[in-house]
C-alpha positions as CSV (number, residue, x, y, z in Angstrom):
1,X,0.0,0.0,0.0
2,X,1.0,3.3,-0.2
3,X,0.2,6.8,1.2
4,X,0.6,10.3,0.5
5,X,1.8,13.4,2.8
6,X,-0.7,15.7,2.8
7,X,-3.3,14.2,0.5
8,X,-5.7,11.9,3.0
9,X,-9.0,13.5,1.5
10,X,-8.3,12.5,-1.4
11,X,-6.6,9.1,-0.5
12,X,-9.4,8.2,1.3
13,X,-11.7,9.1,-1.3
14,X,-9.6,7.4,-4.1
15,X,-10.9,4.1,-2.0
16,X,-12.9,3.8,-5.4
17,X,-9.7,2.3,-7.1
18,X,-7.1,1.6,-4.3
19,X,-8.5,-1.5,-3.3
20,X,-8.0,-3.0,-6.2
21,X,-8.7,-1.4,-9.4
22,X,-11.8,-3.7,-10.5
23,X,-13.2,-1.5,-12.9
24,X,-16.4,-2.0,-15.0
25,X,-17.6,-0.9,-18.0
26,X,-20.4,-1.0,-20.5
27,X,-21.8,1.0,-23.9
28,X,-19.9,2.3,-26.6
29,X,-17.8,5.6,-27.1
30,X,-19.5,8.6,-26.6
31,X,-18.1,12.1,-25.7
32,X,-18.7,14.5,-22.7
33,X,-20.4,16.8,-21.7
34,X,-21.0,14.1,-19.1
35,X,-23.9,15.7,-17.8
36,X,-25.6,15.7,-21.3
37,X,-24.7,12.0,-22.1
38,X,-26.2,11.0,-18.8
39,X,-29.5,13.0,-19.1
40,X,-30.1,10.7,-22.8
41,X,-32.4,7.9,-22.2
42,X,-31.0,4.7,-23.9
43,X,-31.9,0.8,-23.8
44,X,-29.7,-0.3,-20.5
45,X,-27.3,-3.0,-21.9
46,X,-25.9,-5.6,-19.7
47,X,-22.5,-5.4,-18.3
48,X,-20.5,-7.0,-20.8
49,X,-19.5,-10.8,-19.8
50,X,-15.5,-10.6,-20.1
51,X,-12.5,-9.8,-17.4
52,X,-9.6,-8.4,-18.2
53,X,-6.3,-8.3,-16.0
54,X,-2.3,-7.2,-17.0
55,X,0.4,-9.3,-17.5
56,X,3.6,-7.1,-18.6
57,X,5.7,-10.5,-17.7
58,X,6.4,-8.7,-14.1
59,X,8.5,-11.8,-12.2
60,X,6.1,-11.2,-9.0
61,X,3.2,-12.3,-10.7
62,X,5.1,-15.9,-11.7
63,X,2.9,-17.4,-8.3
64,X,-0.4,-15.7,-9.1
65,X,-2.0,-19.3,-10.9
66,X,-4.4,-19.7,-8.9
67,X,-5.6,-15.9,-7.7
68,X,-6.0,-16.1,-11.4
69,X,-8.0,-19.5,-11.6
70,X,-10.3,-18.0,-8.9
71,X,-12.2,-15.3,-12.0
72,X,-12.3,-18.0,-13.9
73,X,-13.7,-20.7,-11.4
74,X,-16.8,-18.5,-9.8
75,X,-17.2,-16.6,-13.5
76,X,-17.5,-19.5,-15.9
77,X,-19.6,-17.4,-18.0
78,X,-17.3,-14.8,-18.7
79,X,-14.3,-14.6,-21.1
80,X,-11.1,-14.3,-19.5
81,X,-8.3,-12.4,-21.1
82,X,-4.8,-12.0,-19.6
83,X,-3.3,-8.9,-21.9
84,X,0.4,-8.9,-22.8
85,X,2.5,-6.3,-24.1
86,X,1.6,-7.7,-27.6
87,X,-2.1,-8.2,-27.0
88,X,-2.5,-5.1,-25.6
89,X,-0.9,-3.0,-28.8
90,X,-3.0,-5.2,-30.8
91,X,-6.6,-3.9,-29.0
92,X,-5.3,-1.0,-29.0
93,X,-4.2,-0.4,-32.3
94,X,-7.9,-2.1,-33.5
95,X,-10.1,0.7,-31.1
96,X,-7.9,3.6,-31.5
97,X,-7.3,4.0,-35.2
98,X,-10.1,6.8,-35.6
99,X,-7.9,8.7,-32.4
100,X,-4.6,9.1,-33.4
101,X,-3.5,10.9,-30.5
102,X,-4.5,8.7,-27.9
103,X,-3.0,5.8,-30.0
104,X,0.3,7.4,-30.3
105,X,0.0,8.2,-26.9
106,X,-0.2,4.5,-26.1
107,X,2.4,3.0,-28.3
108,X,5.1,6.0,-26.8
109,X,5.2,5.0,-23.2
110,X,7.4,3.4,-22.4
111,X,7.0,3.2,-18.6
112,X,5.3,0.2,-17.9
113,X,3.5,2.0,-14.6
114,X,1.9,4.5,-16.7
115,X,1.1,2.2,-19.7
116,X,-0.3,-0.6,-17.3
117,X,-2.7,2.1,-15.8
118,X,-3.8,3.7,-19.2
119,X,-4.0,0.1,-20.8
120,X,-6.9,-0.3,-17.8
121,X,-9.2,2.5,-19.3
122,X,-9.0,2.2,-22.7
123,X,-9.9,-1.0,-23.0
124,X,-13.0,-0.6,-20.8
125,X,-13.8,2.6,-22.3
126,X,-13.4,0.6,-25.8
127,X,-14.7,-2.9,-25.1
128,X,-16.7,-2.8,-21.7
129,X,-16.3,-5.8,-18.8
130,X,-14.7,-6.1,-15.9
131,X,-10.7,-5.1,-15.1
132,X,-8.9,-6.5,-11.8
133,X,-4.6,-6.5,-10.7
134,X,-3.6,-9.7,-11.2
135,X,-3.0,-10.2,-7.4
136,X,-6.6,-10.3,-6.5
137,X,-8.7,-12.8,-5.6
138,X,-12.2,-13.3,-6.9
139,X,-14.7,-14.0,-3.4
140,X,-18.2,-13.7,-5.3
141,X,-19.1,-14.0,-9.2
142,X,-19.7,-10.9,-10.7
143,X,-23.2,-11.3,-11.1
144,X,-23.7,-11.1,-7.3
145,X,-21.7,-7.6,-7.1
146,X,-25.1,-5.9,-7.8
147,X,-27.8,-6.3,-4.7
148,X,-30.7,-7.5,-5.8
149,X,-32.6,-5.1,-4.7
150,X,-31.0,-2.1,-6.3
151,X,-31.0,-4.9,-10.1
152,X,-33.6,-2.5,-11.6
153,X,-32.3,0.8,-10.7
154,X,-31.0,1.8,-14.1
155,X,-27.6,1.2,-13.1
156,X,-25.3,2.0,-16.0
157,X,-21.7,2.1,-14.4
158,X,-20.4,0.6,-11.2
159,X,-18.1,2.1,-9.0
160,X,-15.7,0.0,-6.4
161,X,-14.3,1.1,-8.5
162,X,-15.5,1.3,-12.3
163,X,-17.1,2.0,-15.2
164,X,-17.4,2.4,-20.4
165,X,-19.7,5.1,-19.7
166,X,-18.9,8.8,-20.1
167,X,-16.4,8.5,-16.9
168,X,-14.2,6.0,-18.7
169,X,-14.4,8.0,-22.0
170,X,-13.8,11.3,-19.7
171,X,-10.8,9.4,-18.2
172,X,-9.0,8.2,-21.4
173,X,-9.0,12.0,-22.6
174,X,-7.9,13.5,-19.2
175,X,-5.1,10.9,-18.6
176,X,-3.9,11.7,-22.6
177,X,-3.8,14.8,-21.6
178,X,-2.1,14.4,-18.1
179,X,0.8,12.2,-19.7
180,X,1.5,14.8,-22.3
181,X,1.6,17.4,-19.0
182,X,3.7,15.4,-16.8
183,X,6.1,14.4,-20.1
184,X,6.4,18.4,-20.9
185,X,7.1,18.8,-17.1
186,X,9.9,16.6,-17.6
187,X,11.4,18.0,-20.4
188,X,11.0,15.1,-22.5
189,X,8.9,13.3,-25.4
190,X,6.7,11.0,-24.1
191,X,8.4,8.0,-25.1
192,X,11.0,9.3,-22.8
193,X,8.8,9.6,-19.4
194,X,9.3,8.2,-16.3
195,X,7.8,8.7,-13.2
196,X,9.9,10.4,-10.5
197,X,7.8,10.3,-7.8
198,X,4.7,7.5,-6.8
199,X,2.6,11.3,-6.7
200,X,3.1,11.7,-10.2
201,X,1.3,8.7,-10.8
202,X,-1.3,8.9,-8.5
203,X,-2.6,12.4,-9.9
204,X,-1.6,11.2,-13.4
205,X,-2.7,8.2,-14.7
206,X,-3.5,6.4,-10.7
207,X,-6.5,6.6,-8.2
208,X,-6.7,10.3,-6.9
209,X,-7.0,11.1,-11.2
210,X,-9.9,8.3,-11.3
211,X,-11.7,9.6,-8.1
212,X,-11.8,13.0,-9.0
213,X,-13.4,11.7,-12.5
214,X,-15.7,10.0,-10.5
215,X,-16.7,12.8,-8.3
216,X,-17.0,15.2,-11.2
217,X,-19.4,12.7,-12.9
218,X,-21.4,12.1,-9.8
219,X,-22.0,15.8,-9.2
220,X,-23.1,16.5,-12.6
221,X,-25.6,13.8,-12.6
222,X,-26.7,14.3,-9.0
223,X,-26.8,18.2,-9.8
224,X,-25.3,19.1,-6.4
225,X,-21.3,18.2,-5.6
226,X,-20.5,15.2,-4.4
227,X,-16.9,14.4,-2.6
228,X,-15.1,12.0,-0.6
229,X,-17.1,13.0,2.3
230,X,-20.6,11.7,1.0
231,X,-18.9,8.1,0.4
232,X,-16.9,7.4,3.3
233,X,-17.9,5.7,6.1
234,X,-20.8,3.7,3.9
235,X,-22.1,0.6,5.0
236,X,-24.3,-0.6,2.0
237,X,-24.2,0.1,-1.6
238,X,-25.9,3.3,-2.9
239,X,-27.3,4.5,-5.9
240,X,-26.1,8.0,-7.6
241,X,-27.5,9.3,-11.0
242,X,-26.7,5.7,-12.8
243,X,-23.8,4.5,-10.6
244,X,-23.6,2.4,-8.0
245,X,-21.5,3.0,-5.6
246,X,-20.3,0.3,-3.4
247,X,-19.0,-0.5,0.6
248,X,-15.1,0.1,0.8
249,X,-15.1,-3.9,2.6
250,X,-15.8,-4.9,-1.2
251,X,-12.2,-4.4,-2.4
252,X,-10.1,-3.8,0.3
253,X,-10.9,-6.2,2.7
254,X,-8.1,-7.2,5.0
255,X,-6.0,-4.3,4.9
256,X,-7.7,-2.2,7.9
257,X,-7.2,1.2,6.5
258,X,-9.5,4.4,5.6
259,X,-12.6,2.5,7.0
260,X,-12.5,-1.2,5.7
261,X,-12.1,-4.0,7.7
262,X,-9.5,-6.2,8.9
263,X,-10.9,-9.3,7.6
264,X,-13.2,-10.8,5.3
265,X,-16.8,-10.1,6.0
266,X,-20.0,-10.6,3.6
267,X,-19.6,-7.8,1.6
268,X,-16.2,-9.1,0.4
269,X,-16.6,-9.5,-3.2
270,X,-12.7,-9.8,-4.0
271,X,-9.3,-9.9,-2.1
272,X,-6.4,-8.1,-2.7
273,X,-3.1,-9.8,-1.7
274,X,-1.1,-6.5,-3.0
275,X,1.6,-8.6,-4.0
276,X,3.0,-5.8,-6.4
277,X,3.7,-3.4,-3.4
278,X,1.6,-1.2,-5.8
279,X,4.2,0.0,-8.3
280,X,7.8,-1.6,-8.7
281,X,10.6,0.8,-8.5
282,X,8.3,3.7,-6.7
283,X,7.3,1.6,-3.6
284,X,6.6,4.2,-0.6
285,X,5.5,1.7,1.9
């Protein structure tokens, strides 16, 4: 795990994506204003059936068999793709050709922390599903994540984290434009950027960048603002605009910190083992 000086608010509200970065994601590409997109009243399409994880042939990951095994044993309806460095150019390459600059973008980096984290949302902002780490555990299929009684909400996008929905589009375009900020920072192309500092990433391409997209979206839709403070400390899942947000014990079970729990309990839908020491290289444990 890791923390930031100076930045709890927003650590604790980034809870959205810490725990593990399951992100989920339906529809097809549409552009902001978020607000607008949201107020449209289309057919409600099911959450696409697929999980995706990262594999950039990182050594820690060589004992993660059967953390893997575990989406595929409780999610036997869903297709399970592991993306490599060549897999993930090749998706890429296939959703991107209409935007040249967020392809290029893509095919630059070179840092593998930055490119692992962008990979995330443009492939749910493309293709739709279900993204977790590698190091996680699956505790309760997919289909369960949604209470029953909240099924016929409208939900469009799920947050414990996420969401291919105007907040993934939103977040492809403002981490494009965050990598070409923090490259220029540097003084370099950015084929040439690497991260100096774990902050960098975190406000960049990491959580505090995702929960302020969430947060934006939620107080557009909601029409009053919506922050860290109207999510913490939740107990059950709640429903704002066409999100649903979800417990903090459903992703970061086990760890103790900003609110969750020490162990397992029944809103555990995953486990994170956080076997990566979050980013290799920029550790700040």
């Amino acid at each position: 795990m890791f923390s930031v000086n100076g930045w709890r608010p927003l650590a604790a509200a980034a809870f959205f994506t810490i725990a593990s970065f399951v992100l989920y994601s339906y529809l097809s590409y549409h552009p902001f204003p978020l607000a607008t997109r949201a107020r449209q009243q289309e057919p409600l399409l099911p959450i696409p059936k697929k999980i995706w994880q990262i594999n950039f042939d990182h050594p820690q990951y060589n004992d993660l068999g059967p953390a893997m095994d575990s989406w595929d044993r409780l999610n036997p309806q869903h297709k399970h793709t592991i993306l490599t460095e060549a897999t993930a150019r090749d998706i890429v390459q296939k959703h991107y050709a209409d935007d040249p600059k967020t392809l290029k973008t893509y095919l630059d980096l070179h840092s593998m922390i930055l490119k692992s984290d962008y990979l995330r949302y443009l492939v749910l902002a493309a293709v739709g599903g279900v993204y977790s780490d590698l190091d996680t555990d699956a505790v309760k299929p997919i289909d369960e994540w949604i209470p029953a009684e909240l099924a016929e909400r409208g939900i469009r996008a799920i947050v414990g984290p996420d969401a291919r929905h105007p907040m993934m589009v939103g977040m492809v375009e403002a981490v494009t434009r965050g990598l070409h900020r923090l490259a220029s920072s540097h003084g370099v192309p950015v084929h040439e950027l690497e991260p100096m500092e774990a902050i960098e990433v975190l406000f960049t391409t990491g959580p505090v960048r995702w929960s302020r997209m969430v947060f934006d979206y939620l107080s557009e839709v909601s029409g009053t603002e919506v922050t860290w403070k109207n999510v913490t400390g939740m107990r059950k899942s709640r429903v704002i605009g066409d999100v649903l947000v979800l417990p903090i014990a459903g992703f970061t079970s086990g760890r103790g910190i900003m609110g969750s729990p020490n162990k397992a309990t029944e809103d555990t839908l995953m486990w994170h083992r956080f076997q990566g020491k979050w980013k290799v290289g920029l550790e700040n444990d």
